[in-house]
N, C-alpha and C positions, 0 to 999 in steps of 0.2 A: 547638196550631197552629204548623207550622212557616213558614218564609219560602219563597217561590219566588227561586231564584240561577240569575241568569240568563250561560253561561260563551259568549263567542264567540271568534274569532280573527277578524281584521280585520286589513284592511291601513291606509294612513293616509288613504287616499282612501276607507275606508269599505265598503269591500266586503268582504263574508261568505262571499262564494260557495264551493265546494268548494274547501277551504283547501290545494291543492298548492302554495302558493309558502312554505308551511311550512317543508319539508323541507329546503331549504339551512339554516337556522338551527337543528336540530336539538332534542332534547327534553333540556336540561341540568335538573339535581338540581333548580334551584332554580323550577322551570317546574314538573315535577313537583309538590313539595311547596306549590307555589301551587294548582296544580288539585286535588290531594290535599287540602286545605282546606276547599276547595268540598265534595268529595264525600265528605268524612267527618262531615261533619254531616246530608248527606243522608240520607234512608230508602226517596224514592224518585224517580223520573227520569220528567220528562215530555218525552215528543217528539212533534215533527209526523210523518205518514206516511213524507215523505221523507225525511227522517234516518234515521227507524226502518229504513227498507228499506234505508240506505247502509251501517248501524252491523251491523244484524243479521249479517249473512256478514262483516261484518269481525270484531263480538268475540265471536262465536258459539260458535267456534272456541279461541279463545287461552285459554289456561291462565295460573297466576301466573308460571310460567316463561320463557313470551310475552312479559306485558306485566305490570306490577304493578296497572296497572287493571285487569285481566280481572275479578277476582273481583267488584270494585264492581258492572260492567256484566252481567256474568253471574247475579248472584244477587241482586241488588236490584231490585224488584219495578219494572215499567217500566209506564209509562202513554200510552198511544198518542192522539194526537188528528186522529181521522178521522172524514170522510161515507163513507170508502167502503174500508177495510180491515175485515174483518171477523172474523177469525181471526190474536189476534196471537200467541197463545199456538204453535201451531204452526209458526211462524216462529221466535220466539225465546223461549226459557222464561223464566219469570216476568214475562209478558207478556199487558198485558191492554188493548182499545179503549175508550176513553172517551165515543166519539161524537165527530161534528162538533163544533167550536169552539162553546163557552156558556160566557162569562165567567161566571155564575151555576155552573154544574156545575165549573168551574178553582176557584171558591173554596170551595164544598163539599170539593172533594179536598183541598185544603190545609189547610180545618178535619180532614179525615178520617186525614191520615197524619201519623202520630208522628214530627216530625221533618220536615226542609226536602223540598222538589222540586228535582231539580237540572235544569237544561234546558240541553244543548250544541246549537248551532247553530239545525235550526229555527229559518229566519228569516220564515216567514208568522208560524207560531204566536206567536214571541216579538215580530213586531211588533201581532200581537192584544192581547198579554198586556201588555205597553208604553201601547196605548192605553186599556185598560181600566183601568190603574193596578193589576196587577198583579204587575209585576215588583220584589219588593223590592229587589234586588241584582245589578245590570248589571256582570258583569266582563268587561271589555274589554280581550284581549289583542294590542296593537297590534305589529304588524308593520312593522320601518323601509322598507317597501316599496311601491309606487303600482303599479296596476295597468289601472287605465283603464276599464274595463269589468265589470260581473258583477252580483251581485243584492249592495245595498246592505242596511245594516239600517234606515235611516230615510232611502227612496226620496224623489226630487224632491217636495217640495210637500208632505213630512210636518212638523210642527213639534212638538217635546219639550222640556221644559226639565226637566233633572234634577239632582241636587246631588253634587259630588265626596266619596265618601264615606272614599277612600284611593289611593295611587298608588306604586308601586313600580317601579323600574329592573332587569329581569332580565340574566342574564348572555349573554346569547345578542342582544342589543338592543333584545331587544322591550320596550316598558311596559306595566302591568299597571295598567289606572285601572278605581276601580271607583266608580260611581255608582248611588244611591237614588233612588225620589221628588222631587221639588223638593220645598223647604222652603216649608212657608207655608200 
């Protein structure tokens, strides 16, 4: 049984939303080899619909050449979580639906694959998987940046208490805090 890691980009006001205010601060070595962490202990990648459908035509395409993620994204068995895609294999290979959100069937998969779930973004799913006490590993990469507006990971009137389980200073400003479970 492996662990669910859960990887986001976030600004400091806590927004998840389509991460273009990224791209000023660039993808330096050390940012890489942080996420490269994550997804090397992975076996497989759960996402919500929307991600799936944003990620597909972005790494669908890309070769190692591209991106040195491609080959992670491309050939690591990918798990979709939908009421209403239905064919995910034809979209993007190694590609398969899991159904609607069942914390009960999220932990089935986890007993079932050899090795972690990695999840980027999907922020329904991972605030499902949050509240069902499913997320063992929240990486949380903070952006020295506010934005004001956008879809949050832990919306108005949500309440979490979780334990700091490590925090790093990357070279580009961003920090890299990664939080567990609360203790207790």
């Amino acid at each position: 049984m492996g662990a669910i890691k859960v990887h986001e980009f976030t600004t400091v006001d806590g927004v998840v939303d389509v991460p273009m205010w990224t791209v000023e601060y660039g993808f330096p070595d050390d940012l890489s080899a942080s996420i490269g962490a994550l997804t090397g202990s992975a076996s497989g990648i759960l996402l919500g619909r929307t991600t799936f459908e944003m990620f597909a035509p972005a790494w669908s395409t890309r070769t190692v050449e591209d991106d040195p993620g491609a080959p992670f994204f491309n050939d690591t068995r990918k798990h979709v979580v939908s009421s209403t895609l239905t064919d995910a294999e034809s979209v993007w290979r190694n590609s398969t639906v899991v159904g609607g959100y069942d914390a009960d069937r999220i932990r089935a998969l986890k007993d079932e694959v050899d090795g972690d779930l990695y999840v980027s973004g999907s922020a329904t799913l991972v605030r499902a998987l949050l509240a069902d006490g499913l997320v063992d590993e929240l990486h949380l990469y903070v952006y020295p940046v506010a934005v004001g507006t956008g879809i949050r990971l832990f919306p108005e009137g949500t309440a979490q208490t979780l334990t700091l389980l490590g925090s790093e200073s990357l070279s580009n400003g961003v920090a890299h805090l990664t939080y567990g479970p609360a203790a207790g």
